[in-house]
LUMKEDREN-624702 format. One record per residue: residue in one letter; x, y, z of N, C-alpha, C in turn. Coordinates in steps of 0.02 Angstrom, whole numbers. Example, Ala and Ser with C-alpha at 12.3 -4.5 7.8 and 13.67 -1.06 7.14 Angstrom:
BEGIN
   rest      n.x      n.y      n.z     ca.x     ca.y     ca.z      c.x      c.y      c.z
      a      660     -284      390      615     -225      390      660     -165      390
      s      642     -112      354      684      -53      357      645        2      394
// end
This chain:
BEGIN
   rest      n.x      n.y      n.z     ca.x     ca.y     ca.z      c.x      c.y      c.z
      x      805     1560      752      841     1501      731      826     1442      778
      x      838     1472      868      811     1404      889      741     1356      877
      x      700     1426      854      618     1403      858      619     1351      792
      x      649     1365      738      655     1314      685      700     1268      700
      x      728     1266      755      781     1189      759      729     1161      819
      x      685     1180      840      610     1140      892      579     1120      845
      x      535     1145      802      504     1151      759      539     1080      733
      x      574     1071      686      599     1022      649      603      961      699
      x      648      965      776      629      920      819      589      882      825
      x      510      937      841      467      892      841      432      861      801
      x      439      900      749      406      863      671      464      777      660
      x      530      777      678      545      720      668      516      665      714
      x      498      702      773      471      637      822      415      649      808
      x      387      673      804      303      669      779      299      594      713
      x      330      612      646      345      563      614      373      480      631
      x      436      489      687      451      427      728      381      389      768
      x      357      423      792      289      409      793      237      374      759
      x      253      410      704      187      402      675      208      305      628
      x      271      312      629      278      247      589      288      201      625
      x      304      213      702      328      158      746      241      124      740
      x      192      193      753      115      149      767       93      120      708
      x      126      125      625       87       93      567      132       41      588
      x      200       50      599      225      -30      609      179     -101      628
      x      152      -61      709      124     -120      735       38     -131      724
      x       40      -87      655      -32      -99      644      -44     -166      578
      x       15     -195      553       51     -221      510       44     -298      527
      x       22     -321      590        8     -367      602      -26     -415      579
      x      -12     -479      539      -59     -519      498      -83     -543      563
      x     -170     -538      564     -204     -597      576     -250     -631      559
      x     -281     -684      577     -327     -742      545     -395     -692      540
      x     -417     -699      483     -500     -690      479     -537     -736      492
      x     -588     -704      521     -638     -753      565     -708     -751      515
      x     -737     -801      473     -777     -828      453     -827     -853      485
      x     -912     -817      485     -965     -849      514     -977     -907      463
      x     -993     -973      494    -1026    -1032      459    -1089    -1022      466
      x    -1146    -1057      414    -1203    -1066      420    -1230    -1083      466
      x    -1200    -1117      522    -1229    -1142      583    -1201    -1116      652
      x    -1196    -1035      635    -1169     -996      673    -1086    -1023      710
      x    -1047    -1049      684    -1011    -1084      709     -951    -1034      683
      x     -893    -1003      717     -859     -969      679     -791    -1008      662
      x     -753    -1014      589     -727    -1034      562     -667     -986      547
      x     -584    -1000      566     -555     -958      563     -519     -980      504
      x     -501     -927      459     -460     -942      392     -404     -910      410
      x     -352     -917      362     -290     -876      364     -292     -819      286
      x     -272     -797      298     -275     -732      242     -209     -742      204
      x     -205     -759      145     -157     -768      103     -151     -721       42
      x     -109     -673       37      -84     -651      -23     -134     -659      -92
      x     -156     -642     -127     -197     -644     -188     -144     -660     -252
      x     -115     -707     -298      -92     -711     -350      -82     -628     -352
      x      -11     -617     -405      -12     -545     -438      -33     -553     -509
      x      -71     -495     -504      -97     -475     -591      -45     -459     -645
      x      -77     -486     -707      -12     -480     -736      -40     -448     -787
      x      -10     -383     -829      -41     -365     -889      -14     -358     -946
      x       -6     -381    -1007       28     -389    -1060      -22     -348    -1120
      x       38     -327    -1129       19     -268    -1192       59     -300    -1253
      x      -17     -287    -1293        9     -314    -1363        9     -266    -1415
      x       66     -237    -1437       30     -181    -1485       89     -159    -1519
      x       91     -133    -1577      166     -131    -1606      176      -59    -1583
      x      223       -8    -1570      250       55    -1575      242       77    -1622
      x      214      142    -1582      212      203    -1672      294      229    -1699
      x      253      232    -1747      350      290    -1765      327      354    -1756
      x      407      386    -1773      406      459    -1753      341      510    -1808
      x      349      483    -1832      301      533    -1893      238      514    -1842
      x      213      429    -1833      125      449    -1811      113      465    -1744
      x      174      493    -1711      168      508    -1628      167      600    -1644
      x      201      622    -1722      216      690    -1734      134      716    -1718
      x      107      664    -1773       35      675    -1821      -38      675    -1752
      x      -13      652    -1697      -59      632    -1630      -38      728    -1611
      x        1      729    -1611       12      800    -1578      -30      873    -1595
// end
């Protein structure tokens, strides 16, 4: 019983771990852009619009969802 109450111990700090280090991997920073004239150009990295997808299509009824089966 104790070996499974270690066991679980360390698997929770193992995990505390493991998210404290994605935390600080989470860090926005600037991308750095080579210019044509070797000159480096720093941008900021912004979010991409979200995709949006719209479905157009009427619902089957129960009989042609039976008849797919």
């Amino acid at each position: 019983m104790n070996a499974l109450k270690n066991i679980e111990a360390i698997f929770l700090i193992a995990a505390a771990v493991a998210v404290a280090a994605v935390g600080g991997m989470t860090e926005k920073r600037p991308l750095q852009v080579a210019a044509g004239n070797s000159a480096i150009a720093t941008v900021a990295a912004a979010p991409a619009a979200m995709d949006v997808v719209v479905v157009s299509a009427k619902r089957l009824s129960a009989a042609e969802k039976a008849a797919l089966i």
